[in-house]
N, C-alpha and C positions, 0 to 999 in steps of 0.2 A: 431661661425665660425670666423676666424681670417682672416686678409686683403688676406696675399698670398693665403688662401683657395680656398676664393671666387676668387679671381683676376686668378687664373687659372681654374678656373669650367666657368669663361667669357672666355677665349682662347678658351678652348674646344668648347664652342657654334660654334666655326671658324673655327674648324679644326677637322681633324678626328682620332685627338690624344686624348684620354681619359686624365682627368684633371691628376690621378695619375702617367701616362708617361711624363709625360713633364717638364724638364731640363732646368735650367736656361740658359744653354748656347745654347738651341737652337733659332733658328732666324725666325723672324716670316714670310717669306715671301722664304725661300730659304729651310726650313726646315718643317714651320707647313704650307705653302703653303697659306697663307693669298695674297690676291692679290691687292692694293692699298684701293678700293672700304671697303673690309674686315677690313683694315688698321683702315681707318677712322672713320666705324660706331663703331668697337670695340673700339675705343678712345673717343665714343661719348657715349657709355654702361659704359666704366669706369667713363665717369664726373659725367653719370644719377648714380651710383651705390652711389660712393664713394664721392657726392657730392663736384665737386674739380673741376676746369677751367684748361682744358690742353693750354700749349703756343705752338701756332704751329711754332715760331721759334725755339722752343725748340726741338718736338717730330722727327726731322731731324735726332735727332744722338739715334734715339731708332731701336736698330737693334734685341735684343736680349732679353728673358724674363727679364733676369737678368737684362738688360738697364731699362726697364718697371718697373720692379718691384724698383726699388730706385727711378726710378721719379716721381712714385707716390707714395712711401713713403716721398720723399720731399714735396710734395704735399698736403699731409694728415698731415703729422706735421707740416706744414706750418698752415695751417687750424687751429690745434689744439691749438696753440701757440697765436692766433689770438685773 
């Protein structure tokens, strides 16, 4: 199973959009209805998953899957390069 696979079958845990409806341009809080609490432990499932340290100066400007999903490919090939 590949990173975006898995990395939206965790969204879904959160929301009540099945992994295969969900669009990178939607917003995780305006749209899959995540609510800050949601926000955070979902970013603490991605570190346990994808074994990677989120910066929470960072995760400010993550509004969107698509934001999500390149910062933890930043992330993970950061990792890898390591």
């Amino acid at each position: 199973m590949n990173n975006n696979i898995t990395f939206l079958n965790i969204v879904a845990e959160y929301c009540n959009t099945p992994a295969d409806e969900i669009t990178n341009d939607m917003r995780f809080i305006e749209d899959l209805g995540f609510s800050s609490l949601d926000f955070m432990t979902f970013l603490g499932d991605l570190e346990d998953t994808f074994d990677v340290e989120v910066d929470e100066d960072e995760i400010v400007d993550i509004h969107t899957i698509e934001d999500a999903i390149k910062y933890l490919d930043s992330l993970t090939t950061h990792v890898a390069s390591v």
